[in-house]
C-alpha positions, 0 to 999 in steps of 0.5 A: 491505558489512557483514552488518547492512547486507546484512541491512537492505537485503535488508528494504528494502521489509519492514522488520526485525522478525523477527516479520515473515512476507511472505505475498504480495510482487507487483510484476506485472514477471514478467508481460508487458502484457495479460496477465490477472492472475487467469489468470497469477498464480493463487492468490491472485488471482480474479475476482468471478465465480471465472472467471479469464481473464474480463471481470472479470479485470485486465490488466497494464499498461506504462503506468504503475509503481511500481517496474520496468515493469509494474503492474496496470490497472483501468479500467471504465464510469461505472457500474462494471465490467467489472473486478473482481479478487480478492485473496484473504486467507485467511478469518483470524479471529486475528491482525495484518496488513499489507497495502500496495500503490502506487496512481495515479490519473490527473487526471479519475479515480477509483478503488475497492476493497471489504474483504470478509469472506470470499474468495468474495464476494458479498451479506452479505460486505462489510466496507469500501468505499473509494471514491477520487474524481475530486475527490481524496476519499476516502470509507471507507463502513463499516454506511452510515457515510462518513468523508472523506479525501483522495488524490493524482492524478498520482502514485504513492501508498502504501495501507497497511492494517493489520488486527488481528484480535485487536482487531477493528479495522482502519486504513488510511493514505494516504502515511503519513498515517492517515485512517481506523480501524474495527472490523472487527466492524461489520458481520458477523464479524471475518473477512478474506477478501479485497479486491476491486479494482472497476472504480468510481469513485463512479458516472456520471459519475465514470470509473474508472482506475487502477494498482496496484503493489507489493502485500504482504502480511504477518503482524505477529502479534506486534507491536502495533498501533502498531509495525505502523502505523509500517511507513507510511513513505513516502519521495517522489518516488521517483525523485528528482532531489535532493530528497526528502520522507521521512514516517512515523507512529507513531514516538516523538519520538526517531526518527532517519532517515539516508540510506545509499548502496550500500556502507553509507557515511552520506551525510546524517546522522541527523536528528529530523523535525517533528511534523506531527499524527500524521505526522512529517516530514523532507528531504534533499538528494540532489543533490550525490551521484551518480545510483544507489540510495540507503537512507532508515532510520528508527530508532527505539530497537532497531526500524528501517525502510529504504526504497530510493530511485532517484537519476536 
């Protein structure tokens, strides 16, 4: 395999750019099922009440997962709670962020987690609440403005939010679909401290449940906006059995998305996609090749992006 490829493939779930710096990378597999991930994992993990090991902290789950066996679970009363887990972002002020991770959320549940401004939380610190509920809404409450958008149940999807200080604004995108865009100056500061992942679903009697996987965190100072929103590529369903659907935003109209196997060698040649909106959107067929690990790129002039793709 050739050095570029190696490169790429190292990237997979990062993309290329070297202004790229991965601040926090979580898949949850190191952990066994039960354990508490505040208590286990440590920093930057915390509990509401700052007492890891406690009813607010998360286990993690072999129910479901994303990528390996384990996941983390939040699951609660109609009412909300107990769980109420903290990841901690650092208080940052300047500067372009991306944070992502998979989420799923059964049939008949919702789920819910809130964008404070600072790492310890609490009344004044609130930035965002976005609430996922059982009806498949998804609603972003930023100063008692509501905006609706929409989420999948029963599978796997991909929250990305990217957040760029300098600007003072925020957007988030739902399996590469971008739903929703703020300032992060509204209201408070333009600080990130954290993000709160709650037990809650909306209130009775909506229930809580979900999972979240494959949680990253980076710093993209250095890129504009657009060059980091277009990290939302999104490739389903993963595992696939032949068909697979490749998304993404932001990309110029001559991007081009190609399907790699593990030794570099081009096995669907490079394709336009159809603009649909701000999304673009593509498939190709797997089936004729052999169970493994398969390599979607996108490039885009001298950027590219690679996703990693298990054929079962």
């Amino acid at each position: 395999m050739n050095k570029p490829l190696l490169f790429i493939l190292a990237a997979a779930t990062t993309g290329t750019a070297s202004a790229q710096m991965i601040l926090l990378n979580e898949n949850f597999d190191s952990y066994n099922s039960g354990d508490l991930v505040a208590q286990t994992a440590g920093a930057p993990w915390n509990t509401w009440t700052q007492t890891p090991g406690g009813a607010d902290d998360a286990p993690v789950s072999d129910e479901q997962a994303a990528s390996g066996t384990m996941s983390m679970k939040v699951t609660g009363a109609a009412a909300g709670g107990p769980v109420d887990l903290i990841l901690g972002l650092g208080n940052r002020t300047t500067g372009l962020y991306s944070l992502s991770w998979s989420m799923y959320i059964p049939t008949g549940s919702g789920g819910y987690y809130n964008i404070q401004h600072n790492e310890i939380p609490g009344n004044g610190s609130w930035m965002a609440d976005i609430t996922f509920e059982p009806g498949g809404t998804v609603d972003y409450l930023v100063n008692n403005v509501s905006t609706a958008g929409t989420f999948p149940h029963d599978q796997w999807f991909t929250v990305i939010m990217v957040l760029n200080m300098d600007a003072q604004e925020g957007t988030v995108a739902i399996d590469g679909t971008i739903q929703y865009t703020w300032q992060t100056t509204v209201p408070g500061p333009s600080q990130i401290g954290g993000i709160d992942f709650f037990a809650y679903a909306g209130g009775a009697p909506n229930v809580p449940l979900y999972y979240v996987d494959d949680v990253l965190f980076m710093d993209l100072t250095g890129l504009g906006m657009g060059e980091a929103v277009q990290t939302a590529l999104n490739t389903y369903p993963n595992p696939t059995e032949g068909m697979v659907t490749i998304e993404w935003a932001g990309a110029s109209a001559d991007a081009l998305v190609d399907v790699l196997d593990v030794t570099g060698r081009t096995v669907v040649a490079p394709r336009k996609a159809s603009p649909i909106g701000l999304l673009s959107r593509t498939t190709v067929n797997l089936g004729a090749y052999p169970e493994g690990v398969y390599f979607v790129r996108l490039r885009d002039g001298d950027r590219q992006e690679v996703r990693r793709v298990t054929k079962h």
